[in-house]
C-alpha positions in Angstrom: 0.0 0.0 0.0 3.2 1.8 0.9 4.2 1.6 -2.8 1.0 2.3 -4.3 0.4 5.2 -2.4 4.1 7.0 -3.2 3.4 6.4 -7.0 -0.1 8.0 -6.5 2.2 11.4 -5.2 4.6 11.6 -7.3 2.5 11.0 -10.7 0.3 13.7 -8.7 3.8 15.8 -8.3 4.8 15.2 -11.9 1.7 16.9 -13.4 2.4 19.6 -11.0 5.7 20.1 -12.3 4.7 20.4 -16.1 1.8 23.2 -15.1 4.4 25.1 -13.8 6.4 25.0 -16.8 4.7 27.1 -18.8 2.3 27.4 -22.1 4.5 24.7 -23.6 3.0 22.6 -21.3 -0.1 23.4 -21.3 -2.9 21.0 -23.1 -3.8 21.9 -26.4 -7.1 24.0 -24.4 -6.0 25.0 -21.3 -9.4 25.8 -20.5 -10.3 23.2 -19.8 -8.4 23.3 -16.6 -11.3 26.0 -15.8 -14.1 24.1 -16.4 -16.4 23.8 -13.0 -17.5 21.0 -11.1 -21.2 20.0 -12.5 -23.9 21.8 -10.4 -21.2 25.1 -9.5 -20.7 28.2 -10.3 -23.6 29.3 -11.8 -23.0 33.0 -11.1 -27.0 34.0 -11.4 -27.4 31.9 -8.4 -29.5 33.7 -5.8 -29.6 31.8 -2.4 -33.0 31.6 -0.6 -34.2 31.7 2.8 -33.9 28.1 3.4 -30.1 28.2 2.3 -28.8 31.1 2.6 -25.1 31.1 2.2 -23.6 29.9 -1.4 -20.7 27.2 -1.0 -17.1 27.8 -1.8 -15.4 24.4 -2.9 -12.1 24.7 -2.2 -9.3 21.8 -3.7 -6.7 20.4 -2.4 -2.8 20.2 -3.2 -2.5 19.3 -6.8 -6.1 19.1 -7.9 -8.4 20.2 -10.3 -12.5 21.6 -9.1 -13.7 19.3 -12.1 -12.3 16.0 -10.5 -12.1 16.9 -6.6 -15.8 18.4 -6.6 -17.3 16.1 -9.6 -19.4 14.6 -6.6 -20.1 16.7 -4.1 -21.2 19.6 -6.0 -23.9 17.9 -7.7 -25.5 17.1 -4.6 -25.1 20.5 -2.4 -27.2 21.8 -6.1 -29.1 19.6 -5.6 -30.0 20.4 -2.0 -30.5 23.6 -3.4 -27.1 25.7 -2.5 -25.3 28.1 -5.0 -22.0 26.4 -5.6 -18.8 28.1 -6.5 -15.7 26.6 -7.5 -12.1 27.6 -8.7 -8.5 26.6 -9.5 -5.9 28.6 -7.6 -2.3 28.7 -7.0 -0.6 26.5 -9.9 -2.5 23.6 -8.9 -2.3 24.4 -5.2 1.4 24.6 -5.3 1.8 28.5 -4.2 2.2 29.3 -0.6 -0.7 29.0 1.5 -0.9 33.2 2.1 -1.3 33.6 -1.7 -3.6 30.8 -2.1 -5.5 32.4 0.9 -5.5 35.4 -0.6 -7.4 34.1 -4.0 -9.3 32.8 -1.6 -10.5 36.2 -0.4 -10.5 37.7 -3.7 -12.9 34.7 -5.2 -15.4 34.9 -2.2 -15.8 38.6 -2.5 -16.6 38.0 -6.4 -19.4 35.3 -5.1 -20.6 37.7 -2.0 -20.8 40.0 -4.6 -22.3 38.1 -7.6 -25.4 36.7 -4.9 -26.1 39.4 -2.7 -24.8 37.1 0.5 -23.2 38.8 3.4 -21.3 35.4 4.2 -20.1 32.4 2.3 -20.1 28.6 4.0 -16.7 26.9 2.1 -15.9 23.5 2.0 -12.4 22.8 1.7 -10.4 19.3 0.8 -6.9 18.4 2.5 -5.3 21.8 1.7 -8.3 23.2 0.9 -10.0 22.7 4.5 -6.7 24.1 6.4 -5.9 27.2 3.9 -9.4 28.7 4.4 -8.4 29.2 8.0 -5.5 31.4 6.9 -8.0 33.6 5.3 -10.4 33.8 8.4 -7.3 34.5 10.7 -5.2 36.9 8.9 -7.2 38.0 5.8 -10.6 39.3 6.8 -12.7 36.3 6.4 -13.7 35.9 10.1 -17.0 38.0 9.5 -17.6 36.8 6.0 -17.4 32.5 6.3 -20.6 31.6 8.5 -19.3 27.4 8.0 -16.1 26.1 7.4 -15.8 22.2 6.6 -12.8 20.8 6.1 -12.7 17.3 4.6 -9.5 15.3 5.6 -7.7 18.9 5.9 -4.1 19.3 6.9 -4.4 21.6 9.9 -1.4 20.4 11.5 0.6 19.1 8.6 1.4 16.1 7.9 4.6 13.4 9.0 4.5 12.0 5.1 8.3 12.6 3.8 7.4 12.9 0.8 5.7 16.7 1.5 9.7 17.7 1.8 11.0 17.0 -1.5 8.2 17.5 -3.4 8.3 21.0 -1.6 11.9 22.4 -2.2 11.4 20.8 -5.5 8.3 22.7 -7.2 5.6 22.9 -4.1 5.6 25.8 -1.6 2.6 24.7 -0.2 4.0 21.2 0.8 6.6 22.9 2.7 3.7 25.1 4.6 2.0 21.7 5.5 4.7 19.6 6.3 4.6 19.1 10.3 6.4 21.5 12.3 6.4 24.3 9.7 6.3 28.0 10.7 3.1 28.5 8.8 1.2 25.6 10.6 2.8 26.9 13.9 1.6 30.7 12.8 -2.0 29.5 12.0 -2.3 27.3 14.9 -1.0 29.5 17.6 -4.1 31.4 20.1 -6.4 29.9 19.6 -7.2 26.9 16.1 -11.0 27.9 16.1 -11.4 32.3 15.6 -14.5 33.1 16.1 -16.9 33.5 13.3 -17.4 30.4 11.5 -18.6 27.7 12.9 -15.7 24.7 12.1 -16.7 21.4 11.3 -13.7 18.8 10.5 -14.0 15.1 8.4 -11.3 12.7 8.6 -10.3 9.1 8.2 -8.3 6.6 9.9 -7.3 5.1 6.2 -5.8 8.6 5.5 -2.5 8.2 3.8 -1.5 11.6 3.1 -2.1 13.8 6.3 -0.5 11.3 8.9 -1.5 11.1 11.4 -5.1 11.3 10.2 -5.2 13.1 14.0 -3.8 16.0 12.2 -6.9 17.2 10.8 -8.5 17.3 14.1 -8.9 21.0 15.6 -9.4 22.3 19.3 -12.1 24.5 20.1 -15.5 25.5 22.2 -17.4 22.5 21.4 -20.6 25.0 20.4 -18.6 25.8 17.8 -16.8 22.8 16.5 -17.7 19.6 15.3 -14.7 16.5 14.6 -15.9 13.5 13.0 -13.8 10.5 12.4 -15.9 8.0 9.6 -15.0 4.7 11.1 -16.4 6.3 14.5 -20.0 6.1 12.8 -19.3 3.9 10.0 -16.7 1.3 11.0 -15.8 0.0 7.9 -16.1 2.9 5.6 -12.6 2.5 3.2 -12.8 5.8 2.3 -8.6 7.3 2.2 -7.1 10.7 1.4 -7.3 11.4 -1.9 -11.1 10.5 -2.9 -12.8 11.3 0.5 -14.6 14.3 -1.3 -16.5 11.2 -3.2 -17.7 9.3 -0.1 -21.4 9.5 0.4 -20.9 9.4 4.0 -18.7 12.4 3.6 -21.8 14.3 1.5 -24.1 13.6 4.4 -21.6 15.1 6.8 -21.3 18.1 5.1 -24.8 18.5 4.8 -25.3 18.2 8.1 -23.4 20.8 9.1 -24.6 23.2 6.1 -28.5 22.5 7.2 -28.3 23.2 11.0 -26.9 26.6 13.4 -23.2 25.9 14.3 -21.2 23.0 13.3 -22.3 19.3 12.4 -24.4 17.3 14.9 -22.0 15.6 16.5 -24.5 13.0 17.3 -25.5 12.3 13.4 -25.5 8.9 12.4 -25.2 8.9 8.8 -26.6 5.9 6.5 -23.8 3.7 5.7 -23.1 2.0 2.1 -21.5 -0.9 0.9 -18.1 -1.3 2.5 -19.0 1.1 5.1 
C-alpha cells in the first residue's frame, strides 16, 4: 500500500511540475483546466431563505475543481445551494498566504455576484486548512458563516514525501509539512477564531495527512464539530485522496450546512456498501 500510495504522489507531483512549466506545457485547451464541477458556479445563483449562504469548494494540493468536486457539487445543487468553485495557486502549489488570498479575492466576487453577506466553504486536504488562513489573517472571520474541512491538513502532515516535493516545485507542501512556521503561525491562540462555525471530516485510512489526527482542531465545542468516519461507520474505506467522493462524507457536510453551528456531533449517517 506503501508503494501504491508514493506512486499515486509523485504522478500527482509530476503533473504539477509540467503546469508550472509554462504554455509549452499546457494541453492543447488549457481551458479546460477551468471548467467547474457539474452543479457550481452558476453566477446567477441567488440563495433563498432556506439556504442562505452559497458554497465555496475549495481543492486540495494538486487538484483540479472538475475532478475533486465532480461529486459533491452535484448534490449541495441539488439540495439547493449556490455552488462556487475555482482553481488557484498553480495547482495548489503557491504558498498557502497567496492561495489564501485568491481565496479572499474569489469569495468577494461570489458575495458579490449573490447578494450574500457570508459564504459557507468547504475545503479538501489543503483546501480545509488554507481557508483558515483567510479567516485569521485575511478578513474572512465575518464573511465564512461554515467552514468544513474534509481530511484537511491543519497540523501538517509526517509524510516525507511533502519535503522533497516541496523544495522541488511545491511551496505549499513545505507550509504543510509538520512543524512548519506556517502551521505553527496559524495554529498558535487559539485553532478555532470566532466567526465560523468549524466542522472537521477525517479518516483513519488517511495516507496523506499522517497522522489522520492531524486534521483534528481544538475549540469551544458549540462551535466545532470533529468527525472520524469509522467512528459512525466502522468499515467505511474511504482514504485521502477521494474522500470528497464518499457518500458518507456528502451527508456530513450536509449536516453541518443545514443546522446553526457546526455538524451534529450525534449524526449517524446511513452507511453504504463497505462502510
Amino acid at each position: 500500500m506503501r508503494l501504491r500510495t508514493t506512486a499515486r504522489l509523485l504522478a500527482a507531483a509530476a503533473a504539477a511540475a509540467l503546469s508550472l512549466l509554462g504554455p509549452t506545457a499546457a494541453p492543447a485547451s488549457a481551458s479546460v483546466l477551468d471548467v467547474p464541477p457539474s452543479g457550481a458556479n452558476d453566477w446567477s445563483c441567488k440563495p433563498d431563505s432556506a439556504h442562505p449562504q452559497p458554497v465555496v469548494l475549495v481543492n486540495g494540493t494538486f487538484k483540479l475543481m472538475a475532478e475533486n468536486w465532480a461529486k459533491l457539487s452535484p448534490k449541495l445543487k441539488e439540495a439547493g445551494y449556490c455552488v462556487f468553485a475555482f482553481n488557484y495557486g498553480h495547482l495548489e502549489t503557491d504558498p498557502v498566504p497567496q492561495s489564501a488570498a485568491e481565496l479572499r479575492d474569489f469569495v468577494e466576487a461570489v458575495r458579490g455576484a449573490t447578494g450574500a453577506a457570508k459564504v459557507d466553504i468547504v475545503g479538501h486536504s489543503q483546501g480545509g486548512m488554507m481557508p483558515r488562513y483567510y479567516v485569521k489573517f485575511l478578513g474572512g472571520a465575518d464573511k465564512v458563516d461554515d467552514l468544513i474541512g474534509i481530511v484537511p491538513s491543519n497540523h501538517g502532515t509526517k509524510n516525507p514525501l511533502a519535503i522533497p516535493t516541496g523544495y522541488a516545485f511545491c511551496p505549499a507542501c513545505l507550509d504543510q509539512r509538520w512543524g512548519s512556521d506556517l502551521l505553527a503561525r496559524l495554529n498558535e491562540g487559539g485553532e478555532t477564531p470566532a466567526g465560523p462555525d468549524y466542522t472537521v471530516i477525517t479518516t483513519r485510512h488517511d495516507e496523506v495527512v499522517i497522522p489522520y489526527t492531524s486534521a483534528l482542531l481544538t475549540g469551544p465545542a458549540e462551535h466545532l464539530t470533529n468527525v472520524v468516519l469509522q467512528d459512525t461507520c466502522p468499515l467505511d474505506p474511504f482514504m485521502h485522496d477521494q474522500a470528497t467522493k464518499d457518500p458518507v462524507v456528502a451527508q456530513w457536510v450536509l449536516s453541518a450546512l443545514e443546522r446553526k453551528g457546526p455538524a451534529d456531533p450525534g449524526f449517524q449517517p446511513r452507511c453504504f456498501g463497505g462502510a
